[in-house]
C-alpha positions in Angstrom: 203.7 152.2 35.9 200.0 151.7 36.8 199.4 149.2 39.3 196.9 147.8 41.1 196.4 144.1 42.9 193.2 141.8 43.4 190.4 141.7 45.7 187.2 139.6 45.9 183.4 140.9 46.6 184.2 139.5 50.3 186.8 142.3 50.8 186.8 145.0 48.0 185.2 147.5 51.0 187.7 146.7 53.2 191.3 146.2 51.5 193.1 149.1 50.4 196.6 149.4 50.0 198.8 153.2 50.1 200.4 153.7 46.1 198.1 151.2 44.0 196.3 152.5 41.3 192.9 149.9 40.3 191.9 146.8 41.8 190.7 144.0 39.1 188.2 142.1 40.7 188.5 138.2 41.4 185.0 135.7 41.2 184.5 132.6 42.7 182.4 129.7 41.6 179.4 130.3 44.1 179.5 134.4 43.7 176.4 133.7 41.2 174.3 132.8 43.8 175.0 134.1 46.5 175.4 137.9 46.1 172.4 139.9 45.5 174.1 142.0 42.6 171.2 144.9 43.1 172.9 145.7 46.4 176.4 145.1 45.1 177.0 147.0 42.0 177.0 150.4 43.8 179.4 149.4 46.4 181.7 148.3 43.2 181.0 151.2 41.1 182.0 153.5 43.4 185.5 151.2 45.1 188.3 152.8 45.7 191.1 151.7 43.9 188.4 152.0 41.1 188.1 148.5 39.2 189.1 148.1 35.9 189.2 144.2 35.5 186.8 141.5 36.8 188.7 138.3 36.2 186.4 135.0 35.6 186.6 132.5 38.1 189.0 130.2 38.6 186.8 127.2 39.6 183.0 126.7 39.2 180.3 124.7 40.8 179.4 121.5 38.6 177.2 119.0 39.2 177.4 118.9 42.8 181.0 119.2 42.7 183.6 122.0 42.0 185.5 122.1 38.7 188.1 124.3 36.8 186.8 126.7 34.6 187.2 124.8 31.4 186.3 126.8 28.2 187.8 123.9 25.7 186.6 121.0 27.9 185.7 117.7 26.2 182.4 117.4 28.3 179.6 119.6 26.9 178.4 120.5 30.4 181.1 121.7 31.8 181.6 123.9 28.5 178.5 125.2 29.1 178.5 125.8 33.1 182.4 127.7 32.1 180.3 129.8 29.1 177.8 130.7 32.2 180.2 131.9 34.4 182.1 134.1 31.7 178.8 135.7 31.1 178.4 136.8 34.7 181.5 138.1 34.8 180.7 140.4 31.8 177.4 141.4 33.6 179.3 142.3 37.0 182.1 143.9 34.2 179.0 145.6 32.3 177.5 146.9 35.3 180.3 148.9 36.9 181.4 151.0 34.2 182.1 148.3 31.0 185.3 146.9 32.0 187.3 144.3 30.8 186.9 140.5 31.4 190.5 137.9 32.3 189.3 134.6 31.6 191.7 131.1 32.2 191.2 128.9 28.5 190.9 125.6 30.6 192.8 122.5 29.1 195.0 121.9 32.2 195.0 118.4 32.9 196.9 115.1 35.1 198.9 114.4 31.7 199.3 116.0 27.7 195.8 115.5 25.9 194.5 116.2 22.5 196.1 119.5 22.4 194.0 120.3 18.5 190.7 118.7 20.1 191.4 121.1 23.0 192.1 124.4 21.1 189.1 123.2 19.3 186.9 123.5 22.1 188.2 127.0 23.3 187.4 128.3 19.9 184.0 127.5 19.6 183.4 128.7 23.2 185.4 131.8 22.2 182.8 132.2 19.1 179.9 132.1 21.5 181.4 134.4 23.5 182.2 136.9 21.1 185.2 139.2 21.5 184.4 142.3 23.0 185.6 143.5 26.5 187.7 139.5 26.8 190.8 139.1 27.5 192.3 135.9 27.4 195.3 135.1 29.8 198.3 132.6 28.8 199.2 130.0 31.0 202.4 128.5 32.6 202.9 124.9 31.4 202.9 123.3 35.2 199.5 124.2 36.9 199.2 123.8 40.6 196.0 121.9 41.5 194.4 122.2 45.1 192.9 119.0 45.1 195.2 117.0 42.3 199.0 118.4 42.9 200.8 119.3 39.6 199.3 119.2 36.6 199.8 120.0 32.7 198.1 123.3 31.1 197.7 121.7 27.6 196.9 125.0 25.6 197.4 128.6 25.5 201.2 128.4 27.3 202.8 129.0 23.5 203.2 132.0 21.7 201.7 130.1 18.8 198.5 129.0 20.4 198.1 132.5 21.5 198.2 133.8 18.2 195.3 131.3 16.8 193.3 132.7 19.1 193.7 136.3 18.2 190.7 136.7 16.1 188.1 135.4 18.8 188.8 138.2 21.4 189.7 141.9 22.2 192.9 140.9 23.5 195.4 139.3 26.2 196.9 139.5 29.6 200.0 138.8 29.8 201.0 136.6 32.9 204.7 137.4 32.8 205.2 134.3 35.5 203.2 132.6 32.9 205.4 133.0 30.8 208.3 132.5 32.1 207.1 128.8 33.1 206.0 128.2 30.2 208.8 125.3 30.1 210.4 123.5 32.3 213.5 125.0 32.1 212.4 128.8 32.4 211.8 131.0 29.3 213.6 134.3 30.0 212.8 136.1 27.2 208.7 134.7 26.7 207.6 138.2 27.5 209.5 140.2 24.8 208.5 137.7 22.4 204.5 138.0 23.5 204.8 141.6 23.2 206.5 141.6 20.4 204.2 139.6 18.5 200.7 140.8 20.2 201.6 144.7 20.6 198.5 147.0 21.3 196.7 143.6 21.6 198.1 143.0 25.1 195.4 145.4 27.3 196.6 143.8 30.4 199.8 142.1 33.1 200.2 140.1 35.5 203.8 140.2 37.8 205.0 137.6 39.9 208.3 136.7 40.1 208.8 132.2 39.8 211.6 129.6 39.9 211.2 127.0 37.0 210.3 124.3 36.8 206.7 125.1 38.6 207.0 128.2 41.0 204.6 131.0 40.4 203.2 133.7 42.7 206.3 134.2 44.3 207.4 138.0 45.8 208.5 140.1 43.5 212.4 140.0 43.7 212.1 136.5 45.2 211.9 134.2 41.5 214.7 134.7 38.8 212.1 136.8 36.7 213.9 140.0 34.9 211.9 142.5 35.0 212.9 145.1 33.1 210.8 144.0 30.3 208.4 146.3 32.2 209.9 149.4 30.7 208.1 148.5 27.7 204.7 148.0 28.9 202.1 151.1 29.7 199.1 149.1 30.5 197.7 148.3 33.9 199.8 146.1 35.6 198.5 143.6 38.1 200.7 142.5 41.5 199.4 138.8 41.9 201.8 137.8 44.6 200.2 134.6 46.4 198.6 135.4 49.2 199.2 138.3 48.6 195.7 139.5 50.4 196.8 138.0 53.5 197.9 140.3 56.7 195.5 143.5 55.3 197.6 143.0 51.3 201.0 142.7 52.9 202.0 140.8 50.1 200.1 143.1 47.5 201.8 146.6 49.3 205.6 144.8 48.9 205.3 143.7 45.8 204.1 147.4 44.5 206.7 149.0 46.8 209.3 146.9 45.0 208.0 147.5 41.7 207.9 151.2 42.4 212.0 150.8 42.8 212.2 149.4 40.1 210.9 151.9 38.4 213.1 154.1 39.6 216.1 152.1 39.2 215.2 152.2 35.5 
């Protein structure tokens, strides 16, 4: 298996972890303004664990405020700040060696919503976008909030809505704790299914182990994820154990450890 596990710009120079093979790269909202991307992109070109994904951010500054990344979002605006911040994340992705870009869809919200008004949305910022080097990642159907406690991830958690979107970009990543939370109840078998269905389209993993109804992140071995569903994967797999970066990667180097007996095991 090819592993790797996240860093940020604040500590890709300074977090490296024994056995891991890439890094992907995680924005934040504000990275846009306030790194001078001149003095950057050599220090990320040249990284080591190389990295081979830069994955959008999670939230984005909004009108004074700080919002979700929302790609289908009903308010224009906030379309077009989550369109902005995809874009930079292709130029950092374009500038250290053409890599690929994770992006969230958006639609999570306090209740269910106009799910076809949503997908909607996603499309036409998709169609902007265009497809190439974007990867779109599937989502668990509870969403953890920091500021609003649980909430609902109204698109992209099926199969189904995956598939609609197939068209509109070069591929997925596969959250396998996604997945697996995908309902309430647990879905044990949602990553043979995605695989089966998206093949070579699936450029990209995520692994954390989760307890239904709405536990994600968790160590690997720690959840009641199987996973030997990784035998059938050869793409890069990320370890995106929660706080994982914590403690010099503590989390990150277990959760590779483990994997690696895993891999043996098998």
């Amino acid at each position: 298996m090819k592993l790797g596990y996240m860093v940020s710009l604040r500590d890709v120079k300074d977090l490296s972890i024994d056995g891991a093979d890439f890094t992907e790269l995680l924005l934040f909202g504000r990275d846009s303004e306030l790194v001078n991307l001149d003095v950057l992109i050599d220090t990320l070109h040249h990284a080591i664990p190389r990295i081979e994904f830069v994955h959008a951010p999670e939230f984005i500054s909004h009108r004074g405020g700080e919002s979700l990344l929302d790609l289908s979002s009903e308010d224009q605006s906030l379309r077009h700040a989550s369109l902005r911040a995809v874009r930079f994340a292709r130029d950092i992705a374009a500038a250290i060696g053409g890599v690929r870009v994770v992006v969230h869809p958006g639609g999570i919200r306090s209740s269910v919503g106009d799910r076809e008004k949503l997908l909607s949305n996603l499309e036409m910022s998709l169609s902007k976008l265009g497809p190439s080097r974007l990867l779109l990642e599937n989502m668990p159907w509870y969403y953890w909030h920091k500021g609003f406690g649980r909430m609902v991830a109204n698109i992209c958690v099926t199969v189904e809505d995956m598939e609609q979107l197939r068209p509109l970009v070069e591929g997925f990543a596969l959250d396998l704790c996604h997945g697996y939370l995908s309902r309430p109840e647990g879905d044990p078998g949602y990553g043979e299914e995605f695989l089966s269905v998206f093949g070579k389209k699936v450029r990209h993993v995520h692994v954390s182990d989760a307890r239904a109804p709405d536990q994600e992140g968790l160590q690997i071995g720690d959840g009641e994820i199987d996973f030997s569903v990784l035998k059938r994967i050869d793409v890069p797999i990320l370890v995106e154990i929660w706080r994982g970066h914590d403690h010099n990667g503590k989390g990150f180097r277990l959760g590779i450890e483990r994997l690696r007996a895993l891999e043996k095991d098998h």
